[in-house]
C-alpha positions in Angstrom: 1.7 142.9 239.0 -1.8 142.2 237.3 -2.9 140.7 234.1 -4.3 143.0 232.3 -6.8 141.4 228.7 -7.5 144.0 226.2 -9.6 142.9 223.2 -7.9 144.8 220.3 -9.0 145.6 216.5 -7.1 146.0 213.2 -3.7 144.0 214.9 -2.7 141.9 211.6 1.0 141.3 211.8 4.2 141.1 213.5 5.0 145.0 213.3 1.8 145.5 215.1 2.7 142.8 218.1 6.2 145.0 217.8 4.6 148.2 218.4 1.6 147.5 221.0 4.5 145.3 222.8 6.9 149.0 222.6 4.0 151.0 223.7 3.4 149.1 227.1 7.1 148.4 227.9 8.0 152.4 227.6 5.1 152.6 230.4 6.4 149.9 232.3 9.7 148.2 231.0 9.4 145.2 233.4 6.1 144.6 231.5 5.6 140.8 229.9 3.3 140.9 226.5 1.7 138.3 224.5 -0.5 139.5 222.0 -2.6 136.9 220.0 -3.3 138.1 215.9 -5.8 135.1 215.4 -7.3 136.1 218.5 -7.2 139.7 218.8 -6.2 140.0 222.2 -3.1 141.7 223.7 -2.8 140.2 227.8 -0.2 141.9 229.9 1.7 140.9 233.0 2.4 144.9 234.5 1.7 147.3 237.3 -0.1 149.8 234.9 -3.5 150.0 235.8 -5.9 148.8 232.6 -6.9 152.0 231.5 -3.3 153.2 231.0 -2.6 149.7 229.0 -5.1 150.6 226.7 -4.2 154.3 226.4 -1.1 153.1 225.1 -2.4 150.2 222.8 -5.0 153.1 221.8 -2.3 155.8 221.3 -0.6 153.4 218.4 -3.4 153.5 216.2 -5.4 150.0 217.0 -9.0 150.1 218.5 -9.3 149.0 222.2 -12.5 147.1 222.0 -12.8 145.5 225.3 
């Protein structure tokens, strides 16, 4: 497994940590997420490669910024 930092726009609240956090685990379910509202940064512990991390951060609505 690799960390995986995504700098992500327009999280704001605990249904959004809910739903990026949903997003990666039905990719990977052993996945461990921590995503950071003051920061705007969502870091993964998973075996998905970054890209498809932030297809499925992407896919939810939020803007993948780096």
């Amino acid at each position: 497994m690799a960390t995986v930092a995504l700098k992500v726009e327009g999280m704001s609240c605990q249904h959004c940590v809910r739903a990026i956090t949903a997003a990666i685990r039905e990719r990977d379910p052993a996945a461990e997420v921590r995503v950071d509202l003051a920061a705007g940064t969502v870091h993964a512990e998973t075996s998905l490669p970054r890209e498809a991390v932030a297809a499925a951060v992407a896919a939810e609505g939020y803007t993948v910024a780096g």
